[in-house]
N, C-alpha and C positions, 0 to 999 in steps of 0.2 A: 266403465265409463270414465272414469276419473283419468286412467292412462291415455286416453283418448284425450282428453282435454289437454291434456299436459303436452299430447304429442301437436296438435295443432296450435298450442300458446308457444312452442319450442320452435314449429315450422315459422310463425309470423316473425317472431325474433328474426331467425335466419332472413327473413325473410325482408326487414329492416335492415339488419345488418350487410347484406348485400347491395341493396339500394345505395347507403351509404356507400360502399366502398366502389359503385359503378362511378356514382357523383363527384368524387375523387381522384378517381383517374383520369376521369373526362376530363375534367377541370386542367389536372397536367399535360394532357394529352392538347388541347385547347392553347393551352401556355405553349407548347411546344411549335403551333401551327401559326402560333401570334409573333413567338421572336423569327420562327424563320417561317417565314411566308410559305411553306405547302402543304400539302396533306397525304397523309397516306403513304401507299408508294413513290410519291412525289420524294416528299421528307427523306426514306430512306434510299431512293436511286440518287440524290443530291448528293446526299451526307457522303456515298462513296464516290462519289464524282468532286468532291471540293472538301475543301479543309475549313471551312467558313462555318462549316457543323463540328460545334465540339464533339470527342468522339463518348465525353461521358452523357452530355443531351443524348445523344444517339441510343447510346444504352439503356440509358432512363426511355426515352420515348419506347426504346424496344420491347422492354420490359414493361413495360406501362401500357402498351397493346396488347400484348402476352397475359397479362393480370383480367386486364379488361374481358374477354373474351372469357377467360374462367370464368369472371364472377356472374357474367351473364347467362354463362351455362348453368351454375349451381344456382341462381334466381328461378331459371325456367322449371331446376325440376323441383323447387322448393313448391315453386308456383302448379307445379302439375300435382303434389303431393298434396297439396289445398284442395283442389276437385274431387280428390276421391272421399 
């Protein structure tokens, strides 16, 4: 019983911890849609269409999508590891 508790006080952690680090990127991700006005694909069909996008934002934003996207997956199965 005890490893049982310990495995779901270990999944909520992750499970905080993730949150955090969604909030985070959003927030960059956010910043990135605010200095250059688009979203998404937007953002990056621009950035190679013009020099107006620095190409390290670009990197960052790219990799800050890339991040993102993990941590929502490793939330979901944190979150599906809670149900059972």
């Amino acid at each position: 019983m005890v490893a049982y508790d310990e495995i779901r006080i270990t999944t909520r952690r992750e499970i905080s911890i993730c949150k955090g680090a969604i909030l985070k990127l959003e927030r960059i991700i956010r910043g990135f849609e605010k200095k250059y006005p688009l979203a998404g694909a937007d953002f990056a069909r621009e950035a190679g269409l013009t020099a107006s996008v620095d190409t390290g934002d670009l990197t960052l934003w790219r990799d800050s999508r890339l991040a993102l996207d993990r941590w929502k997956t490793r939330l979901q199965e944190h979150l599906e590891i809670m149900k059972l």
